[in-house]
N, C-alpha and C positions, 0 to 999 in steps of 0.2 A: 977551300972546298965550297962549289958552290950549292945554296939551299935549291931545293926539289922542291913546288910549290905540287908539285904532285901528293906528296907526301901527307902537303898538307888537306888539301882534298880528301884525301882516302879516309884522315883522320877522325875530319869534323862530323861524320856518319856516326863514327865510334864514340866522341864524346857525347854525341844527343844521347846517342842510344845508352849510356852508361848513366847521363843524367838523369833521362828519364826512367830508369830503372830503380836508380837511387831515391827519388823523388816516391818511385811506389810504394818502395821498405817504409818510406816515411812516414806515407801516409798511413797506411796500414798498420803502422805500430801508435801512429796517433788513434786510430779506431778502435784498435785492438785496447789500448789503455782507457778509452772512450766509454767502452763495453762493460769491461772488467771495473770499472770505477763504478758507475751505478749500480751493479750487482754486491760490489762489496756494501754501498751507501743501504741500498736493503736490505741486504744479510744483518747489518748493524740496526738497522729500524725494526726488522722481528725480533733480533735479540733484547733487545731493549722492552719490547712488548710485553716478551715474556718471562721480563726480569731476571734479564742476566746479565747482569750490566756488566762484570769486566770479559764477557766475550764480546757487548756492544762497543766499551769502549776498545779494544783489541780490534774493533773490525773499521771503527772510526778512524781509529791512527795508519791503518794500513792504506783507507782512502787516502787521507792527507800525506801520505808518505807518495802517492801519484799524482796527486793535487795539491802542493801546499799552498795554494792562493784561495782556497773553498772556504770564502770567509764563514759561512753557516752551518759549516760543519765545525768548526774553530768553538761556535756558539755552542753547537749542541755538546760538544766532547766539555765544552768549559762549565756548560748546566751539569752532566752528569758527575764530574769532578766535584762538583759544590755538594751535588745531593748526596752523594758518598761521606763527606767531611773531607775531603782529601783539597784543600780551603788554598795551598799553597802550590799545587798542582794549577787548580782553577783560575789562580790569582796570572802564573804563566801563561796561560792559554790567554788570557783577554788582554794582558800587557803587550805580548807579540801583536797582537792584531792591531793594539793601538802605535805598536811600532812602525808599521806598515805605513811607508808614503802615498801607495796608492788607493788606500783604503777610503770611499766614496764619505762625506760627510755623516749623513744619517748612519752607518755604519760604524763609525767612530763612535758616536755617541750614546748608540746601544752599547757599543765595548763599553763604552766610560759605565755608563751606568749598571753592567753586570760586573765591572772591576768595585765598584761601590758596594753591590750586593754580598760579593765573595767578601771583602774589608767587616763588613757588618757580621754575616755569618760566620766568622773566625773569628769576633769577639777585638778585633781592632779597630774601638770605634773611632780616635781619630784619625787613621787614616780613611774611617770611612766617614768621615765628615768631609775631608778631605776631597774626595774623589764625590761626592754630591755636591758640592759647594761648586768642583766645576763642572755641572750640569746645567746652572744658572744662562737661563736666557736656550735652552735649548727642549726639544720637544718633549723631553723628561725632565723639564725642572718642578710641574708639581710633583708629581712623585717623589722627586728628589727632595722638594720642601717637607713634604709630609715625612719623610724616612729621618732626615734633618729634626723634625719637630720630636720624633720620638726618641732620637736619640739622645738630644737634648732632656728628655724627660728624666731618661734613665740615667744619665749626669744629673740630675737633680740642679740644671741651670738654666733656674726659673726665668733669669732675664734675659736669655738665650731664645727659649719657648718659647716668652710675650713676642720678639719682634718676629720668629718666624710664622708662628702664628697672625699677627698681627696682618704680614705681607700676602700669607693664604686667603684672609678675608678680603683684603682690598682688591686681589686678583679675582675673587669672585668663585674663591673654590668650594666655600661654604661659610657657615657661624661659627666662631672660635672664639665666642664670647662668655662661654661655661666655664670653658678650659683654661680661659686668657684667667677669668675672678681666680678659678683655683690654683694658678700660679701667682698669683699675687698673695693669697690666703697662705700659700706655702714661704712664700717670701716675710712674710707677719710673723711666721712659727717661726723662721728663722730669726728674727730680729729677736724677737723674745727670749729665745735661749741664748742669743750672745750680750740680750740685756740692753737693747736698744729702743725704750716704750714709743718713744720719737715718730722709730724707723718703721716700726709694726703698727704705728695706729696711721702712717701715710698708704703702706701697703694695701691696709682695710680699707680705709675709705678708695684706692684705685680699685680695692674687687668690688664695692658696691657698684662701681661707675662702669663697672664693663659689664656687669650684667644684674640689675637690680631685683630679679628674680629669684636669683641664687639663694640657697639656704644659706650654706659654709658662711660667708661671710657676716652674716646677720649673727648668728649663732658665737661666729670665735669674737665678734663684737659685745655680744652679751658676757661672755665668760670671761673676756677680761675686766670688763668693767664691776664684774662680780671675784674677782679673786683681787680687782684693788679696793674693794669694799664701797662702792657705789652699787647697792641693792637696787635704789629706783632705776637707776639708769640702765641697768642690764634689764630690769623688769619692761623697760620701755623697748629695749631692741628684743627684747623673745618676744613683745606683743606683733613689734613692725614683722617680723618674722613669722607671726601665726597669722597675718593679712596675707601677705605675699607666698608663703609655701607653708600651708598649713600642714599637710601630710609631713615635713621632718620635724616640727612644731614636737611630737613625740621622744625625741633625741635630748631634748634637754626638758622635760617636761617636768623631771625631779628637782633640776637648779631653779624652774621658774616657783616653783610651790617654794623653797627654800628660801630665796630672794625676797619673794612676797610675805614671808614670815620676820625675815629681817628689817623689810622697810615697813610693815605694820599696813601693809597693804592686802592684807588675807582674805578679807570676804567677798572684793572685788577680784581676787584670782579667783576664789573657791568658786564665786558665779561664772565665770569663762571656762574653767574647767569642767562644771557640771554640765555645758552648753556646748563643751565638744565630748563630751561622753553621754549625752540624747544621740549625738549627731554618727560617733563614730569610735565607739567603746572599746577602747584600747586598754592592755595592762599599764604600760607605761604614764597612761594619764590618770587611769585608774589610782595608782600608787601615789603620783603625785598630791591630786585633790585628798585620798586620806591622809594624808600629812598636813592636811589644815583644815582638815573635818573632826571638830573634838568631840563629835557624839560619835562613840562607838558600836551602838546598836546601827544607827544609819550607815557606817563605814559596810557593817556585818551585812547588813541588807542588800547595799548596793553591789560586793562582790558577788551574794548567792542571786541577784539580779541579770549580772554578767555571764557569771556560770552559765545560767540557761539560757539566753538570748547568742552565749556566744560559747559553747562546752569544749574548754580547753585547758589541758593538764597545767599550765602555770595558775588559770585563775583557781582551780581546783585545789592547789596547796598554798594558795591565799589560805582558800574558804579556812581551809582545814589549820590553820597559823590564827586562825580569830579567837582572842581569848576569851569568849566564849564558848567556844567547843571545846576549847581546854577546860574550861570550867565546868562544865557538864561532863565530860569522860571521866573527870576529879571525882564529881560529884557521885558517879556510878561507883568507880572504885577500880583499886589499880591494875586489875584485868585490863578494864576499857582503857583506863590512861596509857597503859602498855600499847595496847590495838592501835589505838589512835596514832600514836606516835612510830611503830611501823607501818602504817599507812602513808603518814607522812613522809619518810623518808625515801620509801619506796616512790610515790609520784615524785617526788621530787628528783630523786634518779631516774625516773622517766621523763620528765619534762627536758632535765638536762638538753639532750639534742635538739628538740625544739625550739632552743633557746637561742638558736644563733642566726644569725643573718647572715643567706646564701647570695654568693652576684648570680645575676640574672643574667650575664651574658654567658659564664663558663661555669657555673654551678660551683665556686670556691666559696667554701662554709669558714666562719669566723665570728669568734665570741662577739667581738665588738667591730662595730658599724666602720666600713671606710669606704672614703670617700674615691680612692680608687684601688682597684682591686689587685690586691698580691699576685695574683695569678696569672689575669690577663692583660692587665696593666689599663685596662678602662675604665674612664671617668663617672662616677655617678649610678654605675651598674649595680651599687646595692640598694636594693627599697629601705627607705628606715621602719621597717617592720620584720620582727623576726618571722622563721619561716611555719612556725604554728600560725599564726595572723596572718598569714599571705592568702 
């Protein structure tokens, strides 16, 4: 049978026309999806506004279920997973994205570094060491250093912190010579309690070298040379210590009056003492200097001297603790001795709160002084003065 090129002719009308037909559905339902995709993208951006977030995320996934290549909706749907808790959710959204071959460089590398964020926020710090470490050399690797440095913190591995730190300073991200002493300082407490004097008195002398400023070091310098019974020598580093940071000088101001009783050096502390209590009348120096003041009319004097230059409930149940006002409420009879002695108690139960030292950066109140704070984990943030003397 022979072929009809007629046939063919008449044809080829029909398939443009069919093609071209085809080509319009196409396109049209590419517009159509075009349309509908940015309307969902905003529907999901007001819900999100007005905190509703699993209608935002339900509107987000419906995008991505028309768009699965919408790398920054991938971001936003993997931020809102984190801010939920939902840590394991989050951690898939930012791993796909890193699955992705065609996923541009710098997009990779924001994944990397929100896959790092979800690891830390879920409380899996090595693998969120992990997933910073490979940040390294890329436009989030301070960030990543810095996330690294605190993580390290909260592992309490100190020599972990010296070199990341270390590498922060040299890149010129700031001074990390406070922080560097006080990981050394902590590395000293460590050696000591596993009984290494060796290993802790190298420590020390690395944190005087990183920051000569620093109290801490001066200070845990002094106390161990006073808990191995070298009085002079621990008197010599509380003095180097009241040069260089006279303000924590107050933190040990009772071991230095003790020291100077021990090594028979008393009248020359009692003069230093009385020369920073002209200068800046503290209880804690206060207390110290009467411990090596043996007239006790001058003791008696110089706290009702404090009292009023500086009227505060802790120096007020000094005054009232001076046995001479015991001896005179005696003397009245035991009415007064009675009186006295609920008064006493009573300030003394007031002062209580006063008595503690608050950080300055997040307001966490604490009997005793640290050097970083329970709370917010910042270095240095409490004044060594409690919060009546502030």
């Amino acid at each position: 049978m022979d072929f009809e090129y007629s046939w063919l002719l008449l044809g080829l009308p029909l398939f443009f026309i069919f093609g071209w037909l085809g080509s319009r559905l196409d396109l049209r339902q590419v517009k159509r999806e075009k349309s509908e995709s940015p309307k969902a993208y905003y529907k999901g951006l007001s819900l999100l506004l007005n905190e509703q977030q699993d209608k935002a995320i339900d509107a987000f996934i419906e995008v991505l279920q028309s768009d699965p290549e919408a790398a920054e909706l991938h971001f936003a749907l993997g931020n809102l997973f984190r801010r939920r808790g939902e840590f394991e959710r989050s951690v898939r959204v930012h791993q796909h994205l890193l699955g992705r071959a065609d996923l541009p460089a710098a997009e990779r590398e924001r994944a990397q570094h929100a896959l790092a964020q979800d690891f830390l926020k879920a409380g899996l710090f090595d693998r969120a060491e992990e997933a910073y470490k490979a940040l390294e050399g890329t436009a989030y690797h301070t960030e990543a250093r810095l996330a690294l440095l605190n993580l390290h913190e909260r592992s309490r591995d100190w020599r972990a912190a010296i070199e990341v730190a270390q590498a922060l300073e040299a890149a010129g991200t700031g001074s990390f010579a406070r922080r560097i002493s006080h990981y050394w300082c902590e590395l000293s407490l460590n050696a000591e309690e596993q009984q290494h004097p060796e290993d802790a008195e190298r420590a020390l002398q690395h944190a005087l070298k990183a920051d000569t400023s620093s109290a801490r070091p001066w200070i845990l310098q002094g106390q161990r040379l006073w808990r191995a019974g070298q009085a002079a020598e621990a008197l010599d580093a509380w003095n180097e210590l009241r040069q260089r940071n006279p303000a924590s000088f107050v933190l040990v101001a009772g071991d230095y009056a003790a020291a100077a009783l021990a090594c028979g050096r008393a009248p020359a502390a009692r003069e230093t003492l009385e020369a920073m209590l002209a200068d800046t009348p503290r209880l804690d120096v206060l207390a110290a200097w009467a411990k090596i003041q043996p007239d006790a009319e001058a003791v008696a004097m110089r706290y009702r001297q404090v009292l009023h230059a500086h009227p505060t409930l802790s120096v007020a149940r000094e005054v009232l603790q001076q046995p001479a006002i015991a001896a005179n409420a005696a003397a009245v009879g035991p009415f007064a001795e009675r009186s006295l002695a609920d008064v006493r108690a009573v300030v003394t139960q007031a002062a209580k709160p006063l008595q503690r030292y608050r950080c300055a950066a997040c307001g966490f109140e604490a009997q005793r002084h640290f050097w970083q704070c329970p709370g917010c984990l910042n270095w240095d943030s409490y004044p060594p003065l409690r919060i009546e003397e502030q």
